[in-house]
C-alpha positions as CSV (number, residue, x, y, z in Angstrom):
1,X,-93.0,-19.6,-0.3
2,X,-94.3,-22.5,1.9
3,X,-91.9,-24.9,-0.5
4,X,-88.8,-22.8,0.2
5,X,-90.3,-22.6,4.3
6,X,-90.1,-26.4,4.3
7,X,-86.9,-26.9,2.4
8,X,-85.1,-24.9,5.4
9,X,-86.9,-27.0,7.7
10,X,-85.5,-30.0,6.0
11,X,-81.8,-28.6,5.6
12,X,-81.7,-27.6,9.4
13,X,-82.9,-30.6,10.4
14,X,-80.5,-32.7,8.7
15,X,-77.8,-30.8,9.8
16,X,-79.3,-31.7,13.6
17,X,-79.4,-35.0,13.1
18,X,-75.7,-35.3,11.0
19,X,-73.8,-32.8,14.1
20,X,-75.8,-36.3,16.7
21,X,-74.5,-38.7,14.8
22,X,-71.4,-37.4,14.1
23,X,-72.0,-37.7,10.3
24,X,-68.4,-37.4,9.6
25,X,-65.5,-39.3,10.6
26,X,-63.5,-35.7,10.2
27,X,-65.2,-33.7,13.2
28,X,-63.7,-32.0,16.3
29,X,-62.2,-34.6,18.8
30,X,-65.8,-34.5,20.7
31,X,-67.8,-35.7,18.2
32,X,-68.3,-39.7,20.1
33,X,-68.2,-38.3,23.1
34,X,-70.0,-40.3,24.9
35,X,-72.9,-38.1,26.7
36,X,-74.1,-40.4,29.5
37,X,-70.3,-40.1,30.8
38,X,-68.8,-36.2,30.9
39,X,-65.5,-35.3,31.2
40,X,-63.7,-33.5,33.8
41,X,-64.7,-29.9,33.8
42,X,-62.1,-27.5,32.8
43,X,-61.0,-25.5,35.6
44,X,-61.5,-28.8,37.7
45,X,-58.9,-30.4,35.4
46,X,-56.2,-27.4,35.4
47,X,-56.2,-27.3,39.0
48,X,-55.3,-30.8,38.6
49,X,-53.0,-30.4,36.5
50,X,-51.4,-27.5,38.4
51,X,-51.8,-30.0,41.5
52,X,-49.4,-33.0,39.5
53,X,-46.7,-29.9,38.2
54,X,-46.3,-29.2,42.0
55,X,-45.7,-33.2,42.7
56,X,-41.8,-34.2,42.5
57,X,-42.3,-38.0,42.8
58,X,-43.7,-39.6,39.8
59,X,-45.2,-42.5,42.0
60,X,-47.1,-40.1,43.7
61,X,-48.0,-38.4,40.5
62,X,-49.5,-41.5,39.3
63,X,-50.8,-41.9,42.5
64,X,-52.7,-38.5,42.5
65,X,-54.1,-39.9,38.6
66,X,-55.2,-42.9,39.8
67,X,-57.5,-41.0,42.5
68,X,-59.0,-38.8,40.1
69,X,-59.6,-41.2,37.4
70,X,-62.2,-43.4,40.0
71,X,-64.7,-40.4,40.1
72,X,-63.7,-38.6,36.5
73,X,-63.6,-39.1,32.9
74,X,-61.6,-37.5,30.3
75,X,-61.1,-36.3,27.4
76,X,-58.2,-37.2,25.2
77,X,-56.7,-33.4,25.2
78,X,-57.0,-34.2,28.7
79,X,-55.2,-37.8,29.0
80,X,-52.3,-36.3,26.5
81,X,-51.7,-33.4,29.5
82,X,-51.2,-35.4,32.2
83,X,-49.2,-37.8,30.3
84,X,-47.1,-34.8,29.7
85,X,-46.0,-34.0,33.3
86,X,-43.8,-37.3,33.2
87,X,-40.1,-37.3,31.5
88,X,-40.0,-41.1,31.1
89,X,-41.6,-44.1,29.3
90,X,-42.8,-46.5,31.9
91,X,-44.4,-43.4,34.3
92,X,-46.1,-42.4,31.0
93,X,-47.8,-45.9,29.3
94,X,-48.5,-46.4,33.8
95,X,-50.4,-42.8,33.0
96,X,-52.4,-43.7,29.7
97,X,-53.2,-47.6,31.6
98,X,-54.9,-45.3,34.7
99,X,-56.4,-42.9,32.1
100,X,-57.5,-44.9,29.4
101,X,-60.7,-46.8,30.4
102,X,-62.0,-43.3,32.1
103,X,-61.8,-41.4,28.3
104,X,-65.1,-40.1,26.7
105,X,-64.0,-39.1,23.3
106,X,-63.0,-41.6,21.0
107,X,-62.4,-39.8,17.6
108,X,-58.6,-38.6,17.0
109,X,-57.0,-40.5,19.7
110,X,-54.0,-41.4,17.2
111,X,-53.5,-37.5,16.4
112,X,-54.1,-36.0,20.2
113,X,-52.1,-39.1,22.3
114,X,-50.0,-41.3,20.3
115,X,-48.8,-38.9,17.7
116,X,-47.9,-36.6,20.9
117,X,-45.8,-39.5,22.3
118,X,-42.1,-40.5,21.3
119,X,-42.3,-43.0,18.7
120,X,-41.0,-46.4,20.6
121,X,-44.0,-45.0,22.9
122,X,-46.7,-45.8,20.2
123,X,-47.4,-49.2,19.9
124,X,-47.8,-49.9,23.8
125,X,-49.8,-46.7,23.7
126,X,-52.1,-48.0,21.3
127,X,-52.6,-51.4,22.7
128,X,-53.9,-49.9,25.4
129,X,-56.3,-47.8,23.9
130,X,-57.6,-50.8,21.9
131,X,-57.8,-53.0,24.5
132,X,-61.0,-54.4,25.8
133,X,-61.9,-53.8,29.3
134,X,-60.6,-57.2,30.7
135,X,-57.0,-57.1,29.0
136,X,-56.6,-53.6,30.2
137,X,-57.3,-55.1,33.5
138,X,-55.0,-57.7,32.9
139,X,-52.3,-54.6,31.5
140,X,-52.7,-52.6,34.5
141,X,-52.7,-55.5,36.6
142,X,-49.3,-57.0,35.4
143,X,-48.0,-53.2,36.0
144,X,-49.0,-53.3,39.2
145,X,-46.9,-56.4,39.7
146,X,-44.2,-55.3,38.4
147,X,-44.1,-52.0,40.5
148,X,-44.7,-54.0,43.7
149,X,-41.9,-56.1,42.8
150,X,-39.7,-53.2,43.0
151,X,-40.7,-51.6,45.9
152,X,-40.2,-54.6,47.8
153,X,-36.8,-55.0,46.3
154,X,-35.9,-51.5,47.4
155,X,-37.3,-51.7,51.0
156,X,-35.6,-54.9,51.6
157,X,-31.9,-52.8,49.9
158,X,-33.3,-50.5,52.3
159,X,-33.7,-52.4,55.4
160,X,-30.5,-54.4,54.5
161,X,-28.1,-50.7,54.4
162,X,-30.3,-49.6,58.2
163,X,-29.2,-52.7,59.4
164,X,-25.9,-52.3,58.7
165,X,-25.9,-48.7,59.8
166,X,-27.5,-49.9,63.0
167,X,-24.6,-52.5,63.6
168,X,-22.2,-50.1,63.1
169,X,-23.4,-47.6,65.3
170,X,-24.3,-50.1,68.3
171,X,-20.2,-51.6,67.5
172,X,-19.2,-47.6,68.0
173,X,-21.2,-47.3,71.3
174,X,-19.6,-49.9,72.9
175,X,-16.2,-49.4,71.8
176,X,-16.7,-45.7,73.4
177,X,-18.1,-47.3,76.7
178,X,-14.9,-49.4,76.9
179,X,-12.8,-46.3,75.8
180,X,-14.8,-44.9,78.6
181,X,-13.9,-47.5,81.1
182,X,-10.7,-47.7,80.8
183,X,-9.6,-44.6,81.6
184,X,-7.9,-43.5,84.9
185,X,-10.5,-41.3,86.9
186,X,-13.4,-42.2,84.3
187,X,-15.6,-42.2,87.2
188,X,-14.5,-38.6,89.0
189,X,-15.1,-36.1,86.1
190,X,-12.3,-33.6,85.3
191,X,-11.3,-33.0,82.6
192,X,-10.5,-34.2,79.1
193,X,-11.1,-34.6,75.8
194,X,-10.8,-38.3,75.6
195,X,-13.8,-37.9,76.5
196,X,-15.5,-37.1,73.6
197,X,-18.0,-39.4,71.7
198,X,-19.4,-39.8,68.0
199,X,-22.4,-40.0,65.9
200,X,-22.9,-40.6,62.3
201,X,-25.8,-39.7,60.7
202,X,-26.5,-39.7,57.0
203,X,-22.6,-41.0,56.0
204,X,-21.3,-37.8,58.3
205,X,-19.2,-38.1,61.5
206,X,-19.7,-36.1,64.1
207,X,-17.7,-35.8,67.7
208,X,-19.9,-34.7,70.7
209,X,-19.0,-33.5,74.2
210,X,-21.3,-36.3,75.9
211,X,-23.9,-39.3,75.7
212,X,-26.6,-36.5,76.0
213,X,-25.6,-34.8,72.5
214,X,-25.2,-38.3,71.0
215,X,-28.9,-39.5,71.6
216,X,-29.7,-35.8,70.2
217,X,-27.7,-36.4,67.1
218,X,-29.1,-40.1,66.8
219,X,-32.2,-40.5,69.4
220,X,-33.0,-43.7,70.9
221,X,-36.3,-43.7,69.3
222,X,-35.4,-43.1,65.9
223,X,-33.1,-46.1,66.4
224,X,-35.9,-48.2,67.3
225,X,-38.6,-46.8,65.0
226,X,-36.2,-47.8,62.4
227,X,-35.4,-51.4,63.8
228,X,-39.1,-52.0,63.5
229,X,-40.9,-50.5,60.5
230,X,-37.7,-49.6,58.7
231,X,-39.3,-46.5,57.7
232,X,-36.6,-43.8,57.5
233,X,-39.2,-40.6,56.6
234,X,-41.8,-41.6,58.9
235,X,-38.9,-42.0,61.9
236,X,-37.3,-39.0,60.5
237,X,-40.1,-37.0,61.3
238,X,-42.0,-38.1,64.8
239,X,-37.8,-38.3,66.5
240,X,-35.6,-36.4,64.1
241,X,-31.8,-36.4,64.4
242,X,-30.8,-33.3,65.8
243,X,-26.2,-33.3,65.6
244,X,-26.6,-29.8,66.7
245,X,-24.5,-29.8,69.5
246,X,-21.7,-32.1,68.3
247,X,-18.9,-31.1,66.0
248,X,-18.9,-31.7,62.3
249,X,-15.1,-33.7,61.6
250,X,-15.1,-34.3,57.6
251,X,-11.8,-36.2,57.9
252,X,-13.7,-39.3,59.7
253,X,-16.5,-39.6,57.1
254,X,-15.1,-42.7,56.0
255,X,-15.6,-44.5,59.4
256,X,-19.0,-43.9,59.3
């Protein structure tokens, strides 16, 4: 009796000590999970999840990951989700860079993230995972670069196309104001729809009744908000263009 007692000692022990080690290289996904560092919580990481489905931009998708990968870790099951909420390649390996050094569990990364990505996806996605902490640095890094490089390309496209807009609207001012000028009785008031002046905002041409319901349609101080931080949302919001009280003419779009 005290044989067969010590024999399930011995069996339940090993089995202890084999489910710590992770005695087999065939266990569930968490078996190296790395216990000093735990994963996002699981409620935590749906609301997160339902946080980046509600998120149209993918820059500020990746933006929302890269915030919640400085405080949190995660688990593969959890990396492969959020690498799911993007539709194409670069937003998803820039996903998996953010990701990677933040995951616990090391078993069964091939079968839970690359197998889940599209197969010119895998090789990149791999080198990531197996790079060491300085080359993912240097990854992410080069990324970064790269992305910069093309925002400032697209705020200076930007700028240049304000700019432009800008010119023409200042060239359709004062053509009004000599329109304006040189008509008989300008001064005394009666009448007449020469009158009229224009706006264009967004590509659309617009005729108004007076100067008051052009600077509504375009205000001053969207104009100059733009000329200095070139900025179109931020302008857009604090003095936004109201053509309200002006006339919507189709036919003219192309002047605009």
């Amino acid at each position: 009796m005290t044989n067969r007692t010590l024999l399930i000692v011995l069996t339940v022990t090993s089995l202890i000590f084999l489910a710590c080690a992770g005695g087999s290289s065939n266990v569930s996904d968490q078996s190296r999970t790395n216990l000093d560092e735990q994963p996002m919580p699981g409620g935590q990481f749906m609301q997160l999840l339902e946080e980046l489905n509600t998120i149209e931009l993918p820059e500020e998708r990746l933006a929302r990951i890269d915030q919640a990968a400085r405080t949190n870790h995660f688990l593969a099951s959890q990396i492969r989700d959020m690498i799911n909420v993007f539709d194409h390649t670069d937003d998803r390996l820039r996903a998996l860079e953010l990701t990677s050094s933040q995951l616990v569990d090391l078993d069964n990364t091939y079968s839970t993230i690359i197998y889940n990505l599209p197969e010119e996806e895998r090789a990149h996605a791999q080198a990531i995972l197996n790079a060491t902490g300085a080359e993912r640095e240097a990854i992410i890094a080069e990324r970064e670069r790269q992305e910069e490089e093309e925002r400032r390309i697209r705020r200076e496209e930007q700028r240049a196309r304000m700019q432009e807009e800008m010119a023409r609207q200042q060239e359709r001012r004062d053509q009004q104001r000599q329109e304006q000028a040189s008509q008989p009785g300008a001064a005394g008031g009666g009448g007449g729809g020469g009158s009229s002046q224009t706006c264009c905002l967004n590509g659309q041409f617009f005729e108004c009744p007076s100067a008051a319901a052009v600077a509504k349609c375009v205000p001053p101080r969207f104009v100059q908000c733009i000329s200095e931080t070139m900025d179109v949302f931020t302008c857009s919001e604090k003095y936004p263009p109201d053509p309200s009280d002006c006339n919507r003419t189709p036919a003219r779009d192309g002047e605009c």
